[in-house]
C-alpha positions in Angstrom: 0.0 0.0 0.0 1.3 3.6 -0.8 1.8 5.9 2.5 2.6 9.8 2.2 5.7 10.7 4.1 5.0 14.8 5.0 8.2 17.1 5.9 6.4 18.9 8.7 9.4 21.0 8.6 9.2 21.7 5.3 5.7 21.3 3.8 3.4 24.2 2.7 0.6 21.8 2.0 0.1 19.6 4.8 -3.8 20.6 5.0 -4.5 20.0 1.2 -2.1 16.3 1.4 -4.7 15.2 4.5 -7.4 15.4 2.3 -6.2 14.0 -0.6 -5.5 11.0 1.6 -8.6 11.1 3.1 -10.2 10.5 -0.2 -7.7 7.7 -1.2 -7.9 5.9 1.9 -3.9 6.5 2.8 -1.6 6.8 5.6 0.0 9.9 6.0 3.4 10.2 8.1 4.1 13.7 9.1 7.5 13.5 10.6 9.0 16.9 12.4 12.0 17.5 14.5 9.5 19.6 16.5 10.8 23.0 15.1 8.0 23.9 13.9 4.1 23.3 16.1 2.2 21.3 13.7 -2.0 20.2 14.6 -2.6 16.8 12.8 -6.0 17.2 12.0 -7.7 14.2 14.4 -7.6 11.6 11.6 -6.9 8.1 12.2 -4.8 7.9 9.0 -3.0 10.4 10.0 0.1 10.1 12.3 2.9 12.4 13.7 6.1 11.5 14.0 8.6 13.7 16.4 12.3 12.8 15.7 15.4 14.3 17.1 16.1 18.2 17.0 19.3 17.7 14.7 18.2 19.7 11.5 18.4 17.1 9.1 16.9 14.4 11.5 13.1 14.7 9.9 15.0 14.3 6.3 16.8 11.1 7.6 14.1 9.6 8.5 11.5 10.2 5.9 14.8 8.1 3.8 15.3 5.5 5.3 11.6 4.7 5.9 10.2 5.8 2.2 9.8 2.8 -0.6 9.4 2.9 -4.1 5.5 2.9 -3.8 5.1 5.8 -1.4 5.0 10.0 -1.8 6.9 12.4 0.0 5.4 15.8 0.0 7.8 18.1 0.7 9.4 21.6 -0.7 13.0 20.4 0.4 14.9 19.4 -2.7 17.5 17.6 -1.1 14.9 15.4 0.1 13.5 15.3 -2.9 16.1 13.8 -4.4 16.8 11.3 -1.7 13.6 9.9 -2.3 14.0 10.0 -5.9 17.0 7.9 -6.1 16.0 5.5 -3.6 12.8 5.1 -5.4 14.8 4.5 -8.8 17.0 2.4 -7.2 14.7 -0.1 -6.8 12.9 0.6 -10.3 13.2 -2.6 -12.4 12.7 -0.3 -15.1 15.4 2.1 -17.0 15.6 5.6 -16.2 16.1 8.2 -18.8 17.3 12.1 -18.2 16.2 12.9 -21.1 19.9 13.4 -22.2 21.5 12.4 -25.4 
């Protein structure tokens, strides 16, 4: 099953993400180092996830916990691309850059 992983640290969308997955029936992981307050809206697919303060520590663990078959919502590009190549990393299919 496909979860979304939120940055809470990071994340201008977190409202319009917990509907979306309200309508699809997913599991949403918001996961903040606690910099930021952030209200989960009450949802029982919805679940917060507090990790150390380090700054990257939200980031790490949105990594190592994301597969190929989940989302990651989130405005940090670094992460981004974390998620990216994990995700093709485990892609049985080529990847093109569009590159000749």
């Amino acid at each position: 099953m496909t979860d979304i992983y939120v940055d809470g640290d990071a994340c201008p969308v977190r409202e319009e993400t917990y509907r979306v997955a309200a309508r699809l029936r997913l599991n949403v992981f918001v996961v903040s180092n606690g910099s930021r307050p952030i209200r989960p809206p009450g949802a029982s697919n919805v679940s917060v996830v507090l990790v150390g303060d380090n700054a990257d520590a939200a980031d790490d663990w949105i990594a190592e916990h994301i597969s190929a078959f989940d989302v990651c919502v989130t405005s940090d590009i670094p992460l981004a691309s974390r998620c990216l190549k994990k995700a093709l990393g485990s892609s049985p299919l080529p990847v093109s850059t569009g590159r000749q």
